[in-house]
C-alpha positions, 0 to 999 in steps of 0.5 A: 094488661093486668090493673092495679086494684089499691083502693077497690070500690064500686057503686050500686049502678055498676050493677044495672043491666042497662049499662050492659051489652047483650052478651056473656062474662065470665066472672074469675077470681084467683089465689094460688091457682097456678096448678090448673088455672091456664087449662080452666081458662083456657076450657071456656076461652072459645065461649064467653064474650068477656073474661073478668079475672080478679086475683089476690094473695097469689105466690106461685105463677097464677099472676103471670098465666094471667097475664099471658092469658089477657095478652091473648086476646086484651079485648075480651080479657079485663084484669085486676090485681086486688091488693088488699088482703082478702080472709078466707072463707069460714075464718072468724074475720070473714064471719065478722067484717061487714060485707062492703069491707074491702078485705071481705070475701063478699067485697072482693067478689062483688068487685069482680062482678061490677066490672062485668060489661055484659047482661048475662054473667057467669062464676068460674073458677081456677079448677073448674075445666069445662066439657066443651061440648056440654058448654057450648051447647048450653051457650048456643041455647041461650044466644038462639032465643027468641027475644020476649018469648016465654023461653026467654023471659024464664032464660038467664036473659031475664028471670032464670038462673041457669045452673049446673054442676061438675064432677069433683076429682082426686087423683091417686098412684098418677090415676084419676078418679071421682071422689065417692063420699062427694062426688058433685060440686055446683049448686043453686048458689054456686054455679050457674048463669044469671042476669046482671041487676042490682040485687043480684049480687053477692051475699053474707053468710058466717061461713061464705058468701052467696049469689042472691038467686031467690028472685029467680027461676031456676033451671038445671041444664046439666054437668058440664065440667070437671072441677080438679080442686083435689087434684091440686098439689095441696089438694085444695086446701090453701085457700082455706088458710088453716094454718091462721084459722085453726078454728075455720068451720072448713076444718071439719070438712077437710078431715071428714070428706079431704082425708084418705077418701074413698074413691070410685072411677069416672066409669062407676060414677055414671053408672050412679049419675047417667046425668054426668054421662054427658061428660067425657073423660077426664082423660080425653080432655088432658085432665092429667096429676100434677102431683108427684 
């Protein structure tokens, strides 16, 4: 069942830890990502405890592989419909609205957040296919620790944020390659785990948004999935609205690192990282072009 998100808001306490179960949420937002969005959740559907899926401004199928998805299993699965319009990031209007603006990208992702029923949360998106061995593993991990022993204390449990990154794609003439000039997505403030509280949520930036981390200690464990953004069939780009924001500050980037890109195989990108090396191909995990 997919809720209707008119009027949405949410208040400070939504954010307390102890209204929280022990546990994992996968945090999901959503616009126009009909091209990978069943297999990117699909990827994590074995791992989480709960899945938070917000999505806006959607024409193509990503509301019905929602649906489908919630059905398969409604107990672990809560989503929303998030009706007003949402400005993208690097657009004038998300530079200038206040962060607790519903049509904010802040507000819209700290919506997510809030309905999160669990202690632990983690962002995921739409491209990003997880490496089920390389996930799993960093899960097991962390539900073994001990509670009150320093591994937990400096664990996303309680003081750590957890991050990890992928490994960016682009196919070419129906083959998959790594993108050479930026080949890694997932940062400190991007991707990773963290414990639910109050301050730890989204913040403003002109550009974007940001998940407020200073209070933490960070922790790198690993690449563990492929983000498939520049295989989509608009190459990912949509989300930026370029066409009402002909002055988005992600104009420089899509023509800088988005336009005829230089491209390296899978196999030459780990001999550059061996850390991705825990990946296996993209390939063997059904990663295939959608593009024609």
């Amino acid at each position: 069942m997919i809720e209707i998100a008119e009027n949405p808001t949410f208040k400070p306490e939504d954010f307390d830890p102890s209204r929280k179960k022990p546990g994992f949420s996968a945090i999901v937002r959503l616009r126009n990502e009909a091209d990978y969005s069943k297999q990117a959740l699909d990827s994590i559907f074995p791992f989480f405890d709960e899945f938070v899926i917000v999505y806006n401004q959607c024409s193509d199928r990503t509301p019905e592989i929602v649906e489908r998805f919630a059905n398969k299993d409604p107990q672990r699965v809560k989503a929303f419909h998030y009706l007003p319009e949402v400005f993208p990031q690097g657009s004038e209007q998300h530079r200038t609205l206040p962060a607790n603006h519903v049509s904010s990208l802040v507000h819209y992702a700290n919506f997510a957040l809030s309905k999160a029923s669990y202690q632990v949360c983690a962002l995921w998106d739409g491209d990003m296919i997880a490496a089920p061995d390389a996930l799993g593993q960093v899960m097991d991990r962390l539900r073994s620790l001990e509670p009150r022993t320093l591994s937990w204390w400096l664990s996303r449990w309680k003081l750590g944020y957890w991050w990890f990154k992928g490994v960016n794609l682009w196919d070419q003439d129906g083959k998959v390659f790594v993108l050479k000039s930026w080949p890694t997505s997932g940062s400190r403030k991007d991707h990773g785990f963290w414990p639910i509280g109050r301050r730890h949520i989204f913040r403003h930036y002109r550009v974007s948004l940001y998940l407020r981390t200073r209070l933490f200690i960070p922790t790198f464990v690993g690449f563990m999935f492929f983000h498939v953004k520049g295989m989509k069939k608009d190459r990912g780009i949509g989300v930026y609205q370029l066409e009402k924001n002909p002055n988005s500050r992600y104009r420089k980037r899509v023509e800088q690192f988005w336009t005829n890109p230089e491209l390296i195989t899978f196999e030459e990108y780990c001999q550059i990282e061996p850390r991705a090396r825990s990946l296996p191909s993209p390939e063997s995990l059904g990663i295939r072009p959608v593009r024609s």
